[in-house]
N, C-alpha and C positions, 0 to 999 in steps of 0.2 A: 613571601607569598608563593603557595606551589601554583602550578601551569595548568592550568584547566584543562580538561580532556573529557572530548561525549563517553560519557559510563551508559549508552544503556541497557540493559538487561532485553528486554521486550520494546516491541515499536510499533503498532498497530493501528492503522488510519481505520474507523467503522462506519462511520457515516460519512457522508456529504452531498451536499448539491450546489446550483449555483453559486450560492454565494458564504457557505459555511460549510467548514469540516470540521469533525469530530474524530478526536483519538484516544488513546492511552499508550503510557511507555510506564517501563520499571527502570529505576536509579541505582544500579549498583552499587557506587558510592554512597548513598543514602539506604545500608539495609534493605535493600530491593523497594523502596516505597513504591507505589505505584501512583501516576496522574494521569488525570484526564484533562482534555485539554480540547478548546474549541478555538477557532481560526477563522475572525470573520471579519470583513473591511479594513483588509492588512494588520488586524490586533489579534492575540496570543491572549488570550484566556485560560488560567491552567486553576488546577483545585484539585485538593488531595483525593484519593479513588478511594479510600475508607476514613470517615471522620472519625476519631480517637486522639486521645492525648498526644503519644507517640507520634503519629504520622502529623498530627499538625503541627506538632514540635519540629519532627525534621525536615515538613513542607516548607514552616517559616522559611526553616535554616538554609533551605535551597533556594526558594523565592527568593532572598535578601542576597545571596552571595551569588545562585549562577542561572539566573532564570533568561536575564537580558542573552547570555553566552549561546545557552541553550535555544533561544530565541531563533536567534543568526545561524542556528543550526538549523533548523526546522524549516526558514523560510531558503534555505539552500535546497534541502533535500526535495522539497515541494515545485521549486523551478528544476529543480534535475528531473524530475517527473514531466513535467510540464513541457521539456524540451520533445518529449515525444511526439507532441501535436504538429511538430514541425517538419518531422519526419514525413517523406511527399509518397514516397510508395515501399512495401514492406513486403520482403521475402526470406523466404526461411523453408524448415523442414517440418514434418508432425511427426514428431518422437514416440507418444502415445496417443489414443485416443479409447473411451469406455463409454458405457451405456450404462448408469447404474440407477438402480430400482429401491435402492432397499430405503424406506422412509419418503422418499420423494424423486422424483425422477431428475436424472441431471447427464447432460453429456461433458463429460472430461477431458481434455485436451493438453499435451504439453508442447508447446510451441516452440522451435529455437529459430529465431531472427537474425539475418545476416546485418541486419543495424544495430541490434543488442547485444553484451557479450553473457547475460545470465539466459535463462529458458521462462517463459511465461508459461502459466498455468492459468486458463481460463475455461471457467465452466458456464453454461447454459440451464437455464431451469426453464425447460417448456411450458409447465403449466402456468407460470408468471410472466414468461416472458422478459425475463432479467436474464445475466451475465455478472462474473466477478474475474476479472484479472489479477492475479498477484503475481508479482513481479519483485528478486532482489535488486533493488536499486544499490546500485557500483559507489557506494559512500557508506564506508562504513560506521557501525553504531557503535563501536567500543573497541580497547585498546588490543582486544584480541583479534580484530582484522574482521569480527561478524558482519554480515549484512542483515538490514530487517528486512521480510518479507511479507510485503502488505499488500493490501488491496488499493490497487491505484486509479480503475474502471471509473470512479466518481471525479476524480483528477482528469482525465484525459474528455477530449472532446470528444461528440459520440461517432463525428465524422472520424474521427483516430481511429477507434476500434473497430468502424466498420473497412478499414484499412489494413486492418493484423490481421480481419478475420479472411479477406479476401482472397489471398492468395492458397487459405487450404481448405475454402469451399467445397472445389470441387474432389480434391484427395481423400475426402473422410468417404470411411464406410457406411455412415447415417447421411449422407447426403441427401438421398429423398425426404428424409426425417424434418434435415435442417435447412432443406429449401429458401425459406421464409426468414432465415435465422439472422438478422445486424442487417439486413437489406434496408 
């Protein structure tokens, strides 16, 4: 029996809230299949990302031999995230920052934190009044040392974020802009 090891290609958390999150990842090992996968009262719900012969062939084949492994994987990477809520106060530099306009308006941000060892990248959408974090979380996704870079904003608490964004409030050039902005 060979040694299991996380093959994945792609690693993408897209939705969540309270109490469920929504993703997709691709299986190297499995011809790049791709799953989707929901996460809700500690249960792992996953289902092939295109129904066909083929992928529910090698969906089975994965279901059956490495889903439980893969499992233990997921609910690691999710408390590795999660440990960020714990983090009591957050300082760092603003590497970049943008105004961009084209299609919908967004301020762009890359953040590097003296509690983190990767850079976050989080954007703002004024007219929504939403934000998205992605962040490589330091565990990697496959045997080539990758990390996935997702969106964790739905993961973290909102008290968290308004904790990262604090300290470079007042350094942005939109400051007037973003007065109002995680307050």
């Amino acid at each position: 029996m060979s040694i299991l090891k996380i093959e994945l290609n792609t690693f993408n958390i897209y939705s969540s809230n309270n109490s469920k999150i929504s993703g997709f990842f691709e299986l190297s090992d499995y011809e790049f299949l791709g799953v989707d996968f929901e996460f809700e009262n500690g249960i792992f719900m996953f289902y092939p990302h295109r129904e066909n012969k083929k992928n529910n062939k090698l969906f089975s084949k994965w279901n059956e031999n490495e889903k439980d492994f893969y499992t233990k994987f997921f609910l690691n990477y999710f408390n590795e995230i999660k440990k960020m809520n714990k983090i009591p106060v957050f300082t760092g530099d603003l590497k970049e920052e943008h105004y961009l306009t084209k299609g919908y308006c967004q301020f762009f941000f890359i953040l590097q934190y003296e509690q983190l060892p990767n850079q976050v990248r989080l954007s703002y959408y004024p007219e929504s009044g939403g934000c998205s974090l992605y962040y490589k979380i330091p565990i990697t996704i496959n045997s080539q040392g990758e990390f996935g870079n997702t969106a964790i904003n739905n993961l973290l608490d909102k008290e968290t974020i308004k904790r990262m964004w604090e300290p470079f409030r007042d350094k942005t050039k939109y400051r007037l802009q973003l007065l109002h902005m995680l307050r």
